[in-house]
C-alpha positions in Angstrom: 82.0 110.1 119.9 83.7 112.7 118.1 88.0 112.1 117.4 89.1 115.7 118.5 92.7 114.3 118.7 93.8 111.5 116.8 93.1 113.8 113.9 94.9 116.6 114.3 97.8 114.4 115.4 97.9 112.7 111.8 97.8 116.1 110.1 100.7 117.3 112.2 102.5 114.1 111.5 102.1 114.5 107.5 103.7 117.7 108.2 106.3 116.4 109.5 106.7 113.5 106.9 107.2 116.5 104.6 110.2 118.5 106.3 111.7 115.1 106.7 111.1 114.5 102.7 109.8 111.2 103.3 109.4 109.1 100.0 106.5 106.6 100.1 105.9 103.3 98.4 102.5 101.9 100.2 100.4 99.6 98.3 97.7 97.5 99.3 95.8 100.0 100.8 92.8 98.9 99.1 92.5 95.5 101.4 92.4 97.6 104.8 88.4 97.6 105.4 86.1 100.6 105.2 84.4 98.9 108.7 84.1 96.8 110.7 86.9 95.2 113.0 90.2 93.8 112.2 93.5 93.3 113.6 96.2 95.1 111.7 99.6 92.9 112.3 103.5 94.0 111.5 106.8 93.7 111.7 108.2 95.4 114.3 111.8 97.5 113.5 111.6 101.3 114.6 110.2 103.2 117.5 107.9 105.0 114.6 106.1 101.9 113.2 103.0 102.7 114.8 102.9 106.0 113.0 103.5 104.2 109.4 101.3 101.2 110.3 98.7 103.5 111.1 98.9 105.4 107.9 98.4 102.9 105.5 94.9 102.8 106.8 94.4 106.5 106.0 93.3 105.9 102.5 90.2 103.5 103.9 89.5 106.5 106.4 90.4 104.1 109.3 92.0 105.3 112.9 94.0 102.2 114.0 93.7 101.6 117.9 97.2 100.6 118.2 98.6 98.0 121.5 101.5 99.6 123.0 103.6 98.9 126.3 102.0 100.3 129.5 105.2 102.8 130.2 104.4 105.0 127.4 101.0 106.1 128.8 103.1 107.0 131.9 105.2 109.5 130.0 103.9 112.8 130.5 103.4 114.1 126.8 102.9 110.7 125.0 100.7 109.5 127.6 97.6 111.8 127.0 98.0 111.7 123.2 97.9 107.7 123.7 94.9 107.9 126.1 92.9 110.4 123.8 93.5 109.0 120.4 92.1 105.5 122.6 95.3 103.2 122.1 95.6 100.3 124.8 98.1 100.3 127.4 99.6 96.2 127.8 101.0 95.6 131.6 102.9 92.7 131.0 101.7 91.6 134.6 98.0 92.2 133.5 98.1 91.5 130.3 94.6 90.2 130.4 93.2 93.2 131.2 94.8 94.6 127.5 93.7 91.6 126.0 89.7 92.7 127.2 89.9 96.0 126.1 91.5 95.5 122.7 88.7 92.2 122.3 85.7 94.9 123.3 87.7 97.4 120.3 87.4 94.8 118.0 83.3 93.6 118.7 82.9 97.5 118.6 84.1 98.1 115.1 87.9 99.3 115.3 90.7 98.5 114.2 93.0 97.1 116.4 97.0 97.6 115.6 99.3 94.7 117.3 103.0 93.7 116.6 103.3 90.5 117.8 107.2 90.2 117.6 106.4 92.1 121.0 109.9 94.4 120.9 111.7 95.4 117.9 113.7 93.2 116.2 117.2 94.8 116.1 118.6 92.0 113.1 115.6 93.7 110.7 114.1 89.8 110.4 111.1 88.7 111.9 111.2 87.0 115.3 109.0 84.7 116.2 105.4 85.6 116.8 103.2 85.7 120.1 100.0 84.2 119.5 97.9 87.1 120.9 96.8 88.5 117.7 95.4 85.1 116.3 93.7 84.7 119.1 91.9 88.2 119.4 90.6 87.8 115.8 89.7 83.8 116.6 87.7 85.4 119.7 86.4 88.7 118.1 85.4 87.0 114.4 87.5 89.5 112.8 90.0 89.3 110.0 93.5 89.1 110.5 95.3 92.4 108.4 99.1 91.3 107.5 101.2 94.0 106.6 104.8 94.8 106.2 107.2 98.1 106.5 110.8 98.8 105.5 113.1 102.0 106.0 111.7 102.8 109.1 114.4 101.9 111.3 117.0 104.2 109.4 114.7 106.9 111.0 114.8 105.6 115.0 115.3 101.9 115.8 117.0 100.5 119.3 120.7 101.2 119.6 121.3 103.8 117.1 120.6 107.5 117.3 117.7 109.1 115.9 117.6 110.3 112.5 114.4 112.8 112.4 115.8 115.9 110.0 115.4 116.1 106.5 117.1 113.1 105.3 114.8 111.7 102.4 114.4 108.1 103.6 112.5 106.3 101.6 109.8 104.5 103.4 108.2 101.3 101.9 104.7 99.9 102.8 102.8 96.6 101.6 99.5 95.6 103.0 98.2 91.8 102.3 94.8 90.7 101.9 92.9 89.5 104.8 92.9 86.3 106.3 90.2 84.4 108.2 90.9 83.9 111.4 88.4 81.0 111.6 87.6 80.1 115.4 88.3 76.2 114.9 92.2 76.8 113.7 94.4 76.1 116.3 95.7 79.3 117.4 99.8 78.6 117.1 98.8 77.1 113.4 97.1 80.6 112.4 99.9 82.7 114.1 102.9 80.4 111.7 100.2 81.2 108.3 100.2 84.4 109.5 103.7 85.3 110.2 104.7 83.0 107.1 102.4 85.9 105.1 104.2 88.8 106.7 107.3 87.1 105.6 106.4 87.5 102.1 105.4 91.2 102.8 108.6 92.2 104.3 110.2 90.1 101.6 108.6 92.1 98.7 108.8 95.7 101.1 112.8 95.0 100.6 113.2 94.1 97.2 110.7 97.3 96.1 113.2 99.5 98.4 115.2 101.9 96.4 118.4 102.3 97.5 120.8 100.0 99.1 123.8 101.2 101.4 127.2 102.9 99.6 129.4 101.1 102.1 129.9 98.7 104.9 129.6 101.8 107.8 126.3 102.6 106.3 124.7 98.7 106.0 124.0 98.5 109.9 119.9 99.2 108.7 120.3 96.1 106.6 119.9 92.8 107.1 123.0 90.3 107.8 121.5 87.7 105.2 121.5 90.7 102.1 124.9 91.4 102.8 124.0 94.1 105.6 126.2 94.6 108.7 123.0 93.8 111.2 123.3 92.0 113.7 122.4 87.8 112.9 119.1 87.3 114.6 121.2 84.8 116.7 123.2 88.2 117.7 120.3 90.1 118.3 118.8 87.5 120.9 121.8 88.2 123.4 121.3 90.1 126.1 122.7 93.3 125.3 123.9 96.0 128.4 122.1 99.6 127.9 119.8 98.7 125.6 116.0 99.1 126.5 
């Protein structure tokens, strides 16, 4: 079946990448595969990641079906884009029924797009994983795509305002090499290899980033354990009034 709006929606996106005067580092593009299924997995730290996840896969000429919370198909302008360019809604109360569509993406051919830190992670380090996307791949024989992005949540991340004009953020993508997600592995053993890998990603994503902040005000994007004034994951796991 034709795409008649994923697309479009990409090509107005790039546009937009170039008012902002986005600067990109993306390498390893070349392991995202030309066909076939796979389940694309990464940290999770702006409202936006889909958008850069998803264009790392460009250069393979890949559309990533991407797993996102059931309320944005509710909302009235990114709820048809969602449901066109075939994304798949997750009900936390049915989350079974997400889990069947996303395993009949994956037998079908598609990439499937999953952050498995389930919500963003508002210290900038990884949280711990959900062993969902293991198990898809486990299920679906598919490969397991680790991949990593940094800068992002200077643009729109949870309790700060968004930053969408022309600001010149740099913007720093690194995809790994697949790994077999070999049906025997216990599941929680994959999903520690696996976040262990994006570790490294998001380890090499930060040190390949360009600039660092002039000042204390501006180090709230980084890190507490690079000298950033994020907060501690420890922080970051308290409940905190008003955020959503």
């Amino acid at each position: 079946m034709a795409e008649l709006v994923y697309p479009p929606v990409i090509g107005f996106a790039r546009t937009m990448f170039q008012v902002q005067g986005l600067r990109f580092d993306i390498a390893g593009t070349e392991h995202v595969p030309r066909r076939g299924g796979a389940v694309l997995v990464s940290n999770h730290i702006s409202y936006l990641d889909f958008v850069f996840c998803g264009l790392a896969a460009r250069p393979a000429k890949r559309l990533v079906r991407f797993m996102a919370k059931e309320s944005v198909f509710r909302h009235k302008v990114s709820g048809p884009l969602m449901r066109a360019m075939k994304h798949i809604p997750v009900d936390r109360e049915r989350g079974v029924h997400a889990y069947e569509n996303a395993l009949s993406a994956l037998r079908s051919g598609e990439i499937i797009g999953v952050f498995p830190e389930a919500t963003i992670s508002r210290s900038f380090t990884l949280k711990n994983f959900k062993s969902g996307a293991a198990r898809l791949a486990q299920e679906a024989g598919v490969p397991l795509l680790p991949m990593a992005l940094w800068g992002t949540q200077r643009m729109w991340t949870k309790g700060r305002p968004r930053r969408l004009g022309r600001h010149r953020f740099p913007i720093t993508l690194r995809v790994g090499a697949p790994m077999a997600a070999a049906p025997e592995e216990n599941a929680e053993s994959l999903t520690e290899r696996l976040r262990c890998r994006v570790q490294d990603l998001l380890e090499a994503a930060q040190q390949a980033y360009p600039v660092r902040p002039k000042d204390a005000q501006g180090a709230w994007w980084l890190p507490a354990h690079l000298g950033g004034t994020a907060p501690s994951p420890e922080e970051a796991a308290a409940p905190t009034p008003g955020l959503a």
